[in-house]
N, C-alpha and C positions, 0 to 999 in steps of 0.2 A: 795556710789559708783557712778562716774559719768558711764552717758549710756553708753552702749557700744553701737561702732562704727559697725553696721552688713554690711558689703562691703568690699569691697578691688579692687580696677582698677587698670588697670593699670597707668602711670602720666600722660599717653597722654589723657587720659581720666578723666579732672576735673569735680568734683559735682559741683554748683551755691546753696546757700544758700536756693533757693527755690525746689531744687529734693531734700532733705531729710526734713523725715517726724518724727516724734518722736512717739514711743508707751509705752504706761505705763499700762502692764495687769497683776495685781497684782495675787499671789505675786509672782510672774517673776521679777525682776532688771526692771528696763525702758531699752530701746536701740533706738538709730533712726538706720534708713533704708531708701533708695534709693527709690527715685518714677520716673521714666522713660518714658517719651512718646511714643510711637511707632517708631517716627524716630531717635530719638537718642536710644534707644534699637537695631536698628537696624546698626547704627551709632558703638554703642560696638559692635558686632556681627562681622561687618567688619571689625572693626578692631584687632580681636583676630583673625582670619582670614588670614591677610595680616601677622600678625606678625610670625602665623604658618608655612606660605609659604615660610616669608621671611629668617627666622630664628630658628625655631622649625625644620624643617624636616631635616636642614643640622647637626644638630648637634649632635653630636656620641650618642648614647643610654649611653655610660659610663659615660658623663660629665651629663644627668639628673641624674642617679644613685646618681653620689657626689655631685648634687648640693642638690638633695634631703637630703642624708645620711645628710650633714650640717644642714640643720634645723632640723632632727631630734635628733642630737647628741647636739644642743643647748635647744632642748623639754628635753631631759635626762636630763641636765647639771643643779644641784639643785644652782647654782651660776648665771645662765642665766638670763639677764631681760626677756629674750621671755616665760621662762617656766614660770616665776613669775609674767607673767602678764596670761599666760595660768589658772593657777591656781587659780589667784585671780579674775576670771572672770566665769570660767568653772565651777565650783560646785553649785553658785546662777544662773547662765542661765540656766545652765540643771537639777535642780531640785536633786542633788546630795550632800550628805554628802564630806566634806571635804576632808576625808580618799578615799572616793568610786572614787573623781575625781582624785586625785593622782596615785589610781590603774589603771585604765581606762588610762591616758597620760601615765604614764610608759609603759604598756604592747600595747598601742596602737604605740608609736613612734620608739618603739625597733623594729617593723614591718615593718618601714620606714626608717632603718638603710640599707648600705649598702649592710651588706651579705644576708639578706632576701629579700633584693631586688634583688640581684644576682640569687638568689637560688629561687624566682618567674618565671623571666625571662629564668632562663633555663628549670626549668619544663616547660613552654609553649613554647620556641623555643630552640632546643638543640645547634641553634648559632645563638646566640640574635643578632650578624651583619646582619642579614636578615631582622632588622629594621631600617639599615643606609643603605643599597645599595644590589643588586643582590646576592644571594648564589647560587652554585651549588645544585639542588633540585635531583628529582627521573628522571630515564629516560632520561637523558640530561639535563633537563629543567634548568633556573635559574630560582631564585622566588625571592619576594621580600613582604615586609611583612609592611603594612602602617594605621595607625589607621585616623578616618574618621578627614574630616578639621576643623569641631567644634562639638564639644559633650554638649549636653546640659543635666545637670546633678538635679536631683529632687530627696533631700534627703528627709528622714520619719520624724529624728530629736530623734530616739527612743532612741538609742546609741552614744555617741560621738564619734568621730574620722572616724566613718564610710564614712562619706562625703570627710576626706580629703583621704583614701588608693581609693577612688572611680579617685578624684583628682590624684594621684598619675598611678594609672592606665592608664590612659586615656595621661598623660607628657609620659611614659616612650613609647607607640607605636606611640607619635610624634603625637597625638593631642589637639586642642587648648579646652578650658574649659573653660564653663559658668557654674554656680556652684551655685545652690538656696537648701542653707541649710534647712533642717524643723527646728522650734523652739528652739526645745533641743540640738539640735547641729549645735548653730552660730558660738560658742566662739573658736573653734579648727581652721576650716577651715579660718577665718579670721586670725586667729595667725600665721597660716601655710602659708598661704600665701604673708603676712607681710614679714616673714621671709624668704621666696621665693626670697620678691624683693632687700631683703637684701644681699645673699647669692650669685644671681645668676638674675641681672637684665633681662637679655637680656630673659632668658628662664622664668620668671613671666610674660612676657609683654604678653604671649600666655595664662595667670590666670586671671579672672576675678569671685568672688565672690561676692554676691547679697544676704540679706533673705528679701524679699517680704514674709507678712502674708497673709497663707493662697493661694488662687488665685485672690488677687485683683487685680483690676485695669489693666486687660488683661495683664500683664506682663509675668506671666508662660505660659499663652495661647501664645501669640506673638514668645515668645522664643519655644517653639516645634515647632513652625509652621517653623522657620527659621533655628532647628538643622539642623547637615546631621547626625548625629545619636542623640537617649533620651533615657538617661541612667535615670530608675524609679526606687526608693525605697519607697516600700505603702504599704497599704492596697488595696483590692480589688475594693474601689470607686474611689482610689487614678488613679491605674491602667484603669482602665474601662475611665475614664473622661481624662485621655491623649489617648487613643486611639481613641476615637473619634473626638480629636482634630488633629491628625498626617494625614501628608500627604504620600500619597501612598507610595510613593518614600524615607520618610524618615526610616531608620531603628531604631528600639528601642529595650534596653534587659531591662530585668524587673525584678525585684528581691523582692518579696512580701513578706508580714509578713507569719514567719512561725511559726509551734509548736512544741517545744524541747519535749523528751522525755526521758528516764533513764529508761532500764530493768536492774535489781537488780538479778540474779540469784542464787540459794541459796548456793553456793559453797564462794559469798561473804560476808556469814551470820555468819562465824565461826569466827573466833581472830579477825580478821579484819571486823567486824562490825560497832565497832565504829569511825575505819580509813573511811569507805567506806562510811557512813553516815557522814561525816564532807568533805568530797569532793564533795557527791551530794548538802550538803548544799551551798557549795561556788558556785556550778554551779548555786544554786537556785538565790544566793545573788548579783551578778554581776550582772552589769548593773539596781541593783534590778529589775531584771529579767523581762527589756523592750527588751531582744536583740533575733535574730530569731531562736540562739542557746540555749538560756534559757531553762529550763524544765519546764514544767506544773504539768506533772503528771510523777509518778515515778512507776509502778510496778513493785513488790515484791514477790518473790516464796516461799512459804510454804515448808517445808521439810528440812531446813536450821537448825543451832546450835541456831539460834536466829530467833524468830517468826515474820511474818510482821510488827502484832503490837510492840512489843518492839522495832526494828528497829525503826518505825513511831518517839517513844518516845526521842531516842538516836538521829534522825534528827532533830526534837524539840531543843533538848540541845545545839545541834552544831549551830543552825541559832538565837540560844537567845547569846552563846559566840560570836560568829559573830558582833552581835550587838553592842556588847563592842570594838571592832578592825577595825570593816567596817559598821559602822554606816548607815541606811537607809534614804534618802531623806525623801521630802517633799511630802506627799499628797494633790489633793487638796481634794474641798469637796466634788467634787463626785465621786472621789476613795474611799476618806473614807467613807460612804454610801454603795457603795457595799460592801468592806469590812467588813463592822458591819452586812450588810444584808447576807453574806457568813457564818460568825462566828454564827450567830443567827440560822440559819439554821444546820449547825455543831452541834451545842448542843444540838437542838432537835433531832438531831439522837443520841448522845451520849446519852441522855433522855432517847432515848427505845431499846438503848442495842445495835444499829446496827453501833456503828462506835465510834470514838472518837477526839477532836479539843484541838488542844495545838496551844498555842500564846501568844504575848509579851505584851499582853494589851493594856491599852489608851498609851504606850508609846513607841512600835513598832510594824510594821506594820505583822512581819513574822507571818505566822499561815499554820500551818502541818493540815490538815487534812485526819484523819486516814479514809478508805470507804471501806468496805467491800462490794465486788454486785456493786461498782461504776464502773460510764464507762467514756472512755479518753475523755477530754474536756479541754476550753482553760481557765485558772483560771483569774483571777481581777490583776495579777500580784502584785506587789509591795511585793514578798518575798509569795504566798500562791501559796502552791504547796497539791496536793490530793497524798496520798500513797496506791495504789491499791494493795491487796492481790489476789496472783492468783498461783492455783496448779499447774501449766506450765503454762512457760512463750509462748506456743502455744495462751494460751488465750488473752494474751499480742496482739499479733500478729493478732490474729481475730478482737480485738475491734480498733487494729488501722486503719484498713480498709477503716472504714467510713471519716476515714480524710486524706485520700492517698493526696490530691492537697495541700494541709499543712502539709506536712511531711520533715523534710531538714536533721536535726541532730538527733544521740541516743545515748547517753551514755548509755556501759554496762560495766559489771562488774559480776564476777563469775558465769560464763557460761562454765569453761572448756572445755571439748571437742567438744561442742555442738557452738561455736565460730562460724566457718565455715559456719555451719547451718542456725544461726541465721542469718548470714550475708544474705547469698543470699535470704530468705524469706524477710526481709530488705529492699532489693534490689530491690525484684518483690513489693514491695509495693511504691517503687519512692521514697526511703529513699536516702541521695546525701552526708553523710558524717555518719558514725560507727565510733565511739572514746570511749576514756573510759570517764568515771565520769569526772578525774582530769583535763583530757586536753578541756572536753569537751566547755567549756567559750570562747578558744583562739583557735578560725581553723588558720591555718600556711598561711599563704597569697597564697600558690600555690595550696591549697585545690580548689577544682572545684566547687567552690563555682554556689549552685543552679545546679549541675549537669553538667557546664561550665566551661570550663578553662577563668578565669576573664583575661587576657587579648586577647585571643583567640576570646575571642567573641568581642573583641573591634577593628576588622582588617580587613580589606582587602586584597586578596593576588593578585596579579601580577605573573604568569608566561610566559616565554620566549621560545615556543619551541625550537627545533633543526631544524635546516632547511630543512632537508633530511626526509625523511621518517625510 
């Protein structure tokens, strides 16, 4: 496989043989990457900028919609060079089985089709013309609705495609994008926006993508300093080390690793048992459960047609058939390490009676661990999730407590009338999306994602009063 290309500029913007640098961190693919001076970084900056001013803001929110829809509908198209080069790049960059990349671009680029982009932009403006020019607001007022000049965007790399609906956000309220994928997710955002300059030149001239590793060589530094908004995808150190680089003035939203979770209530214990355990599995298996909707832990209420433990057993089965259909990536070796240190631990409790560990061996990675008396915590990922037995799901709700600032998603399921309930307990805990099991893998783009309406929080508004009092 030759390296992949991790950039995309726009043409007014040529690389010289000496800004790119070559990496080869095994077993990653090799890729070059862009090395930047300060003044030409800043050289890009202005001029995504000028092109925002000059030609991004005039132009109708409907013509990005279809310029966008167009490259997503060439990502669908199993005929396209663009998916066929998507796919024959994206599953060795990001550490994915073949099958797992294929599901991941399907269900990520049908999000970047037209009607869901429609049906984003209304749930956050009920008349999305309020991002091409003045609407009649409340009180008299006009308003007008304007995303900042340049957004400087800092993916985690956990997920693929996440980088580019971040990309896509940031086009659709007319502002311009600088765009530093994490690792695991080069290969999308560069295809995407390849396909951008194919589609629809004039509105890519305002795309520029970049993966600098890691924070070298003051390049991520430089770029926050010079946003007018930084849009973060991290972890807590990730976050913490741009904030202390931002300047007063600029604004930044943040969207931080979080901790999936699934209550099982025993109303979904009866027929539908071994339905309900083969959908937490898929939740489990997506992403092989690096994404911030993933579950960790699953509690399960007693008093059901089917016991925790057999449930535990039936979720076992469903993530070993899995394995056969949606095969698990690559570990390296110090995922597998904790892994063998997780399972080893597993079995000395199955040893003295107080729990029990199923998994796919030396030859996949899923492992159910059954825990009786356990408490919610955040697993090694790569498919090992814990299945807590609990006499009410009250209990459920007490032990998620301690991790309120990591709480975002919950899948549940058989709760009957106690739905409601559950919800607003939830709710007071800083819970920011209640789905079920099935849906839980894919939030709908107009989901308020982090407790935000995702393009809401990318805007500035403008009002006009009335003249008169």
């Amino acid at each position: 496989m030759n390296p992949l290309r991790a950039w995309r500029f726009p043409p007014e913007f040529p690389l010289a043989d000496g800004d790119i640098v070559s990496l080869h961190d095994p077993p990653a693919p090799p890729l070059e990457h862009p090395v930047l001076a300060e003044d030409r970084l800043r050289d890009l900056m202005a001029m995504l900028r000028t092109a925002r001013d000059e030609l991004l803001v005039d132009l109708p929110v409907e013509r990005v919609v279809r310029a966008v829809d167009r490259v997503a509908c060439r990502l669908l198209d199993p005929g396209d060079e663009l998916r066929k080069r998507a796919l024959e790049e994206l599953g060795p960059h990001a550490g994915l089985s073949d099958p797992m990349a294929e599901t991941i671009l399907d269900r990520m680029a049908f999000d970047w089709t037209r009607e869901r982009l429609l049906g984003l932009l209304t749930s956050e403006f009920p008349d999305p013309q309020v991002l091409d020019g003045f609407r009649p607001g409340t009180r008299g007022c006009m308003v007008r609705a304007l995303g900042f000049p340049l957004t400087f965007h800092l993916g985690s790399g956990t997920v693929p495609g996440v980088s580019v609906t971040s990309l896509v956000r940031a086009l659709l309220v007319k502002s311009a994008v600088l765009l530093k994928p994490g690792r695991g997710d080069v290969t999308l955002p560069v295809v995407f926006a390849s396909g951008l300059h194919e589609e629809d030149p004039d509105l890519a001239r305002s795309v520029a993508v970049a993966y600098w590793p890691g924070r070298e060589g003051g390049q991520v530094e430089s770029a926050v300093r010079k946003a007018d908004l930084v849009v973060v995808y991290g972890g807590d150190d990730t976050v913490r080390w741009v904030r202390e680089r931002l300047p007063p003035a600029t604004s930044l939203r943040v969207y931080r690793h979080r901790l999936g979770v699934g209550l099982v209530g025993r109303g979904g214990l009866g027929g539908d048992a071994p339905s309900t355990a083969r959908e937490a599995a898929r939740a489990v298996a997506l992403f092989d459960q690096r994404g911030c909707v993933s579950p960790h832990v699953l509690f399960v209420e007693e008093g059901g047609a089917t016991d925790p433990g057999g449930w535990a057993g039936l979720l076992a089965g469903a993530l070993q058939e899995l394995e056969e259909t949606l095969p698990s990536g690559h570990l390296t070796e110090d995922e597998g390490a904790l892994l063998q240190q997780l399972r080893g631990l597993g079995e000395l409790e199955e040893g003295t009676g107080r729990g029990a560990v199923y998994h796919g061996g030396p030859r996949a990675p899923w492992t159910v661990l059954f825990t009786p008396g356990g408490r919610l915590e955040p697993s090694c990922l790569n498919r090992t999730v814990r299945v807590i037995p609990v006499g009410d799901l009250a209990e459920a709700l007490a032990d998620m407590e301690a991790w309120r600032p990591y709480l975002q998603t919950v899948g549940v399921v058989g709760l009957g009338g106690r739905k409601e309930e559950v919800a607003e307990a939830l709710t007071r805990l800083g819970v920011s999306r209640i789905t079920s099991l099935k849906a839980l893998p894919w939030p709908p783009p107009w989901w308020h994602h982090d407790g935000e309406g995702p393009l809401r929080a990318l805007v500035r508004w403008t009002d006009v009063e009335p003249a008169g009092p």
